[in-house]
C-alpha positions as CSV (number, residue, x, y, z in Angstrom):
1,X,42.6,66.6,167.4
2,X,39.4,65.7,168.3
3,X,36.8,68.2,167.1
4,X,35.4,67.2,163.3
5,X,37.8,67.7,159.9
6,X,36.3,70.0,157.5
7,X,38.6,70.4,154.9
8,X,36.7,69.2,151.5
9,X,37.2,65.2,150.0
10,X,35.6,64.7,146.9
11,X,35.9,61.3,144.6
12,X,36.1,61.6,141.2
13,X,35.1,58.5,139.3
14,X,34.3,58.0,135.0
15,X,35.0,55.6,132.6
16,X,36.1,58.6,130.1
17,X,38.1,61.4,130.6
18,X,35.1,64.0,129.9
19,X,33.1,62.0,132.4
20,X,35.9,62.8,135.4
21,X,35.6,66.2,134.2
22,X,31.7,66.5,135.0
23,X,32.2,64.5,138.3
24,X,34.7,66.7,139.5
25,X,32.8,69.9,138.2
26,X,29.5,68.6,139.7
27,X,31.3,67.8,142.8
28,X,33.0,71.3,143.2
29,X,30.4,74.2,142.3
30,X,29.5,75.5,145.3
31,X,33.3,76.8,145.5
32,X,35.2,76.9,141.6
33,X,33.8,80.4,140.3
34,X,35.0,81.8,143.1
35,X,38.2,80.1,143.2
36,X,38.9,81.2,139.4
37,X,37.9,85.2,140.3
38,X,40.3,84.9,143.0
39,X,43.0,83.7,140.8
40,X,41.8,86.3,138.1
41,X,42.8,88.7,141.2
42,X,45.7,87.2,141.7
43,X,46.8,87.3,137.8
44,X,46.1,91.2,137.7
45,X,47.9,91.9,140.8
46,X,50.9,90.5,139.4
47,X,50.9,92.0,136.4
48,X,49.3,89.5,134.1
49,X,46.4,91.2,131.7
50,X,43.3,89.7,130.8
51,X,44.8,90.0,127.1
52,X,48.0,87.9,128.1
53,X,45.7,85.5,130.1
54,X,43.9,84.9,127.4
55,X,46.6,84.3,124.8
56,X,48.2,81.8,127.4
57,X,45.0,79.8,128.0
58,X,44.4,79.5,124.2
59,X,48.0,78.3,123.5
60,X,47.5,76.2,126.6
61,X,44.6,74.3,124.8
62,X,46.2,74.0,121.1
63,X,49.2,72.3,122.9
64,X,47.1,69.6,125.1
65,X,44.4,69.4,122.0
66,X,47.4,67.7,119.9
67,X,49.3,66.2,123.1
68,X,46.2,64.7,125.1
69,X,43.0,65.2,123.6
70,X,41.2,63.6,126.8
71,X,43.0,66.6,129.3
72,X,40.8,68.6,126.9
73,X,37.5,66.3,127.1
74,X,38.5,66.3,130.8
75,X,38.4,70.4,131.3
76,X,35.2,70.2,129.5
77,X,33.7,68.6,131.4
78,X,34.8,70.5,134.6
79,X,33.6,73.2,133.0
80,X,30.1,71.7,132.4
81,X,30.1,70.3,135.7
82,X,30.4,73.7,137.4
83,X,29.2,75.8,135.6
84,X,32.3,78.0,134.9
85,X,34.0,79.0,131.3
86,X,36.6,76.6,129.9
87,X,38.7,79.3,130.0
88,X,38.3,80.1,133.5
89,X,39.2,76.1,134.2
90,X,42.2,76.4,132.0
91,X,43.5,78.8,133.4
92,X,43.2,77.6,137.2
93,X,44.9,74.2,135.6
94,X,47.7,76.6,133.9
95,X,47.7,79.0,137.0
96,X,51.8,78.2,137.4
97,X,52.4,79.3,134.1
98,X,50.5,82.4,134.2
99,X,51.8,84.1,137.3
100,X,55.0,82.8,135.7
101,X,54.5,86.2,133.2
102,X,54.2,88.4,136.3
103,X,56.8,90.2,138.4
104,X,56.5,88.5,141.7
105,X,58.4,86.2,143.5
106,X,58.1,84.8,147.1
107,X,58.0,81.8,149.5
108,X,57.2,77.8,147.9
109,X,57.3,74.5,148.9
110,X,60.0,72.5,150.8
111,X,60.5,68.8,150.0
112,X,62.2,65.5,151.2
113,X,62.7,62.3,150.4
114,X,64.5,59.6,152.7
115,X,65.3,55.9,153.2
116,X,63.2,54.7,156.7
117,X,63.8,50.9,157.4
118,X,64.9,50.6,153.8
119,X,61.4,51.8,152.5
120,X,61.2,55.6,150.7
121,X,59.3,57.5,152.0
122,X,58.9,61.9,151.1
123,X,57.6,64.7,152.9
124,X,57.0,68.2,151.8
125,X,55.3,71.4,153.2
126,X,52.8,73.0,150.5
127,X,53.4,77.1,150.8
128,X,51.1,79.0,149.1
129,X,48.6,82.7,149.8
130,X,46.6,82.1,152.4
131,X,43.6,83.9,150.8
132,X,43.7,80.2,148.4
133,X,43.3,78.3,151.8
134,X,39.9,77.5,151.7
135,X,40.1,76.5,147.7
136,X,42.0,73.5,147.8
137,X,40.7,69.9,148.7
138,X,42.0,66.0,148.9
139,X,40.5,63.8,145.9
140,X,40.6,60.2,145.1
141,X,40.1,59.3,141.2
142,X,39.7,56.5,139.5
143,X,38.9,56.3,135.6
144,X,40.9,55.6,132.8
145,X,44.9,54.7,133.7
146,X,45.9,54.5,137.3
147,X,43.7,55.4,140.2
148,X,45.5,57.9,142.2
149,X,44.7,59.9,145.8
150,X,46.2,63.6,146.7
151,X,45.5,66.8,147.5
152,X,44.8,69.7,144.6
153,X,43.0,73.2,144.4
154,X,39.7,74.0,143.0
155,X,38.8,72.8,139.2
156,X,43.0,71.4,139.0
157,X,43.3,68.3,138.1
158,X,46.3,67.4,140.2
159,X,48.8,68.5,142.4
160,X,50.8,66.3,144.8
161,X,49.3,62.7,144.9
162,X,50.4,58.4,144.7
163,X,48.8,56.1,142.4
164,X,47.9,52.4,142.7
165,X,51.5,51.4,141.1
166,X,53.2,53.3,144.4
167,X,54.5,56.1,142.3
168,X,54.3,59.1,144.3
169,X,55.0,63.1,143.0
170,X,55.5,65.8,145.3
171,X,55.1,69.5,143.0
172,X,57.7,72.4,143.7
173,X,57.9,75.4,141.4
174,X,60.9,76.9,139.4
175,X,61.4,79.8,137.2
176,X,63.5,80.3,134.2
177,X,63.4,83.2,132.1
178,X,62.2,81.5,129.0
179,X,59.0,80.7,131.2
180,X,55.7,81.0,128.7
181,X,52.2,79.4,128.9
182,X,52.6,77.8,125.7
183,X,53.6,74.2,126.8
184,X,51.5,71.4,129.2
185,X,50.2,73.4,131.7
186,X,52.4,71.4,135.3
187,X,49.7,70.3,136.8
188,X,48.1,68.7,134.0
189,X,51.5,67.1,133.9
190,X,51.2,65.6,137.0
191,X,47.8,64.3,136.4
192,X,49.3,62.5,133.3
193,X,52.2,61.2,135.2
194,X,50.2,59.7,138.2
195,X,47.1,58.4,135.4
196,X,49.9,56.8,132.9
197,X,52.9,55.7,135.0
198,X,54.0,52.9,137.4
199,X,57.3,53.7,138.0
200,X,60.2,56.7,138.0
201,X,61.2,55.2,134.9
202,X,58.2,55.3,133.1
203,X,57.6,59.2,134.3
204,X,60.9,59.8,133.0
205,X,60.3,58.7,129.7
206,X,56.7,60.3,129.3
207,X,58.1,63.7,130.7
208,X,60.5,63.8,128.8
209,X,58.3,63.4,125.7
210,X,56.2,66.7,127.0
211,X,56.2,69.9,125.2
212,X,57.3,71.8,128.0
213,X,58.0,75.7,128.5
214,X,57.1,76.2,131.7
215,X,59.4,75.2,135.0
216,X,58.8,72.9,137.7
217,X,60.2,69.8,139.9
218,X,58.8,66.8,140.1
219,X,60.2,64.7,143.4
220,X,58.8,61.1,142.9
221,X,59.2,58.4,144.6
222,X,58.8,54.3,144.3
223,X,59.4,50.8,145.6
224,X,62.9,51.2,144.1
225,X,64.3,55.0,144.2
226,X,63.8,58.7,144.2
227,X,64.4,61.4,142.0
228,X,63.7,64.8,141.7
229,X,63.3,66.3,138.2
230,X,63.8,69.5,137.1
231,X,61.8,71.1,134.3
232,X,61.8,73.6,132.2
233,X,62.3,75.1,128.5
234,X,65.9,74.4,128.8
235,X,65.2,70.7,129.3
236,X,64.4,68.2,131.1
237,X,67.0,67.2,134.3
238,X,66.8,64.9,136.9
239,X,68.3,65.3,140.0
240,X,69.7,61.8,142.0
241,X,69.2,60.6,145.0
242,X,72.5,61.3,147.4
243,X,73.0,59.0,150.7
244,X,69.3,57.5,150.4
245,X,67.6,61.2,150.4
246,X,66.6,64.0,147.6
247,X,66.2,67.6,149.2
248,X,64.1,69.7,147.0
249,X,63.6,73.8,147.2
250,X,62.8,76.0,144.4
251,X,65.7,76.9,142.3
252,X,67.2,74.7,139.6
253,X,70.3,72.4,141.2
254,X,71.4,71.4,137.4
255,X,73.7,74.1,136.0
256,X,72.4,74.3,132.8
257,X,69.0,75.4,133.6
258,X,70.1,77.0,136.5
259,X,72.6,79.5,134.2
260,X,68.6,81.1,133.1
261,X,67.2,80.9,136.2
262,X,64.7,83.9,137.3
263,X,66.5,84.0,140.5
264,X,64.4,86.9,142.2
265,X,61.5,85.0,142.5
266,X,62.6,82.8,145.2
267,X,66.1,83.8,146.1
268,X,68.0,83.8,148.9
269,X,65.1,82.3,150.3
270,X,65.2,79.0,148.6
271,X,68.9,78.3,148.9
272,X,68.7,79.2,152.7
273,X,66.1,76.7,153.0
274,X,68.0,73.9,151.1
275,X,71.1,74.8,153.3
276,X,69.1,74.3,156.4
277,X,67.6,71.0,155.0
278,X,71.2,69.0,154.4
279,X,73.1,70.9,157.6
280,X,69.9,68.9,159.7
281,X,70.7,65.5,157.2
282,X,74.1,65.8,158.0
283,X,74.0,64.3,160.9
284,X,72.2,61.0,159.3
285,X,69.0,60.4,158.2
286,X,65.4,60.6,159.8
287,X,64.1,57.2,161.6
288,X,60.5,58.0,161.3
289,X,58.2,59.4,159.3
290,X,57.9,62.1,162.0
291,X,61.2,62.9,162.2
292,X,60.9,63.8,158.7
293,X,57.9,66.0,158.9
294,X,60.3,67.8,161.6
295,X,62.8,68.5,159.5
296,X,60.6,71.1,157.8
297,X,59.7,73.3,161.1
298,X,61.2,76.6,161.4
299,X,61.3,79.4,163.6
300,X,61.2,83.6,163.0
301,X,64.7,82.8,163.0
302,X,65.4,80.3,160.5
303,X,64.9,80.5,156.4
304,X,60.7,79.6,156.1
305,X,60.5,76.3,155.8
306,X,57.5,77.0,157.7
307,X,55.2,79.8,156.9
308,X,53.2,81.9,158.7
309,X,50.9,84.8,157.0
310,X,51.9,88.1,158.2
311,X,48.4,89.8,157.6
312,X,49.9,93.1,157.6
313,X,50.7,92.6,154.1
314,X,49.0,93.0,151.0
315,X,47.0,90.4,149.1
316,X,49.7,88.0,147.2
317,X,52.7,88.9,150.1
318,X,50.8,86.6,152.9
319,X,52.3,83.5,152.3
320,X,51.4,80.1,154.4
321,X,52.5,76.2,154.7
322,X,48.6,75.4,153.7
323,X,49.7,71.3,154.1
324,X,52.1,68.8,155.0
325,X,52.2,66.0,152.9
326,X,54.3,62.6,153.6
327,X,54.0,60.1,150.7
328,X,54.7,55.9,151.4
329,X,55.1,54.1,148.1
330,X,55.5,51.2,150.0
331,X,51.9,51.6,151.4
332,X,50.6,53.2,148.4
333,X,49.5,56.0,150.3
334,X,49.3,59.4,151.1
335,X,48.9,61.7,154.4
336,X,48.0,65.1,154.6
337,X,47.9,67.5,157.1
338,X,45.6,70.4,157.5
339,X,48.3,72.8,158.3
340,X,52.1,73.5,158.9
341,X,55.0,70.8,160.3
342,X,54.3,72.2,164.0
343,X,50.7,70.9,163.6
344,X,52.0,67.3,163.1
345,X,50.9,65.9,166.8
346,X,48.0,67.8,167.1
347,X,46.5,68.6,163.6
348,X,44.3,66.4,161.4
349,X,45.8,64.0,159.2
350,X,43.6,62.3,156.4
351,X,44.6,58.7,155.0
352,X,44.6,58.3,151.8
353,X,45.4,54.8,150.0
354,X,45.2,54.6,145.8
């Protein structure tokens, strides 16, 4: 594609955590208060009250307060840097665990990892409402810990991203009925995870050491392996790589989790993705990193591994592959695509090296 990318980068540089916060803050406000009342929309219309957001962003900050003190000196400072309520920047960080209290469900992300001339690389398609399209951004940060490079939302402090050690993290959600916003909000997790560790191993260990009571996977990849690990407030459980590949949906693959799963949220649909995933893997695994990115197209046909917004629907029912992300550990990198697998020849892909 020739014509100019306009998708927003912003780098976020401090020596302290509060000082990130104000960097990133200054950086986005033009854009974060309306990204937080969109989400404020987005709470209500699934059934999430100001009252409950409120008690879930206030149990949110007690937790990190004793768990990470900086994650709080670091939503300060977005909040000063923007111009927007700490509250309102809590809850965009804890924005997974506060839809988790609604009563809707729908279409997520698809991820793979694979082994390409014996170096891992992992791809995944970021689904999401397409009204958030234009609230979400790639970042490069360097401060305290690890630099790291991805792409995130508005006024959240990470999403999917690779640090400087080659430890990269692709983000798909889960839900378990136990689900509460009372725990480390998932994306602050990730944030942690990409500042603090250099390998799977260390990740493991720190994650494991989370309060969490909220559910997610984190696929991560390094020099030496891939996992994806399920979490949730029934534990923590990773799931191995197979055959030099990890295939990641959004329901639980561990039975003990999976026994309290909240399995209308994303069911069928995330099993008929998976299904489609490993019947393509079956017959060996991708050569190139295109090849992977193609594994994730899909037609009106075909489970959405590929979304497209039906605008006919309400607000919160048009979902959309926003982004397709391919992470190199080996290059210490990241690539991101401005739009769905079927854009990969012709889109814009930005670079991104930790």
């Amino acid at each position: 594609m020739t014509e100019k990318n306009t998708r927003l980068h912003i780098q976020v540089a401090g020596d302290t955590a509060r000082e990130l916060g104000v960097a990133r803050g200054t950086a986005l406000r033009e854009s974060l208060a309306e990204a937080a009342a969109s989400y404020e929309g987005l709470f209500r219309m699934v059934g999430v009250s100001e009252e409950r957001e409120r008690a879930g962003v206030a149990a949110v900050l007690e937790t990190l307060a004793e768990w990470r003190p900086d994650v709080v000196a670091e939503l300060e400072g977005i909040a000063e840097g923007s111009g927007v309520s700490l509250a309102q920047v809590v809850a965009l960080n804890a924005r997974t665990e506060i839809l988790a209290l609604g009563n809707r469900g729908g279409h997520e992300c698809s991820t793979v990892t694979s082994v390409i001339d014996g170096q891992r690389l992992g791809v995944q398609t970021w689904d999401w409402h397409i009204e958030f399209d234009p609230f979400w951004h790639t970042h490069e940060v360097t401060g305290p810990g690890y630099r790291f490079v991805g792409l995130t939302e508005q006024g959240i402090v990470s999403k999917i991203g690779m640090n400087e050690a080659g430890l990269g993290l692709h983000f798909n959600i889960l839900g378990h009925r136990e689900d509460r916003p009372s725990g480390v909000p998932m994306h602050v997790l990730s944030r942690v995870v990409l500042a603090e560790c250099a390998t799977i191993a260390e990740a493991l260990e720190l994650i494991r050491s989370a309060p969490i009571t909220s559910s997610s996977a984190f696929t991560m990849v390094d020099a030496t392996g891939a996992v994806s690990v399920e979490m949730s407030p029934a534990g923590v459980f990773p799931i191995p790589e197979i055959a030099g590949s990890v295939q990641r949906t959004n329901h639980f693959q561990h039975e003990t989790p999976l026994a309290s799963q909240k399995s209308a949220l994303y069911e069928p649909d995330s099993s008929e993705r998976l299904a489609l995933v490993r019947e393509r893997l079956a017959g060996g695994l991708p050569t190139a990193s295109a090849a992977m990115v193609e594994l994730l197209v899909s037609d009106e046909t075909q489970p959405p591994l590929t979304c497209v917004a039906d605008m006919s629907k309400e607000f919160g029912e048009r979902w959309a592959t926003l982004a397709t992300v391919i992470t190199d550990p080996g290059a210490h990198s990241i690539r991101i695509l401005d739009g769905m697998p079927t854009d990969a020849a012709t889109g814009h892909w930005r670079t991104l090296v930790a």
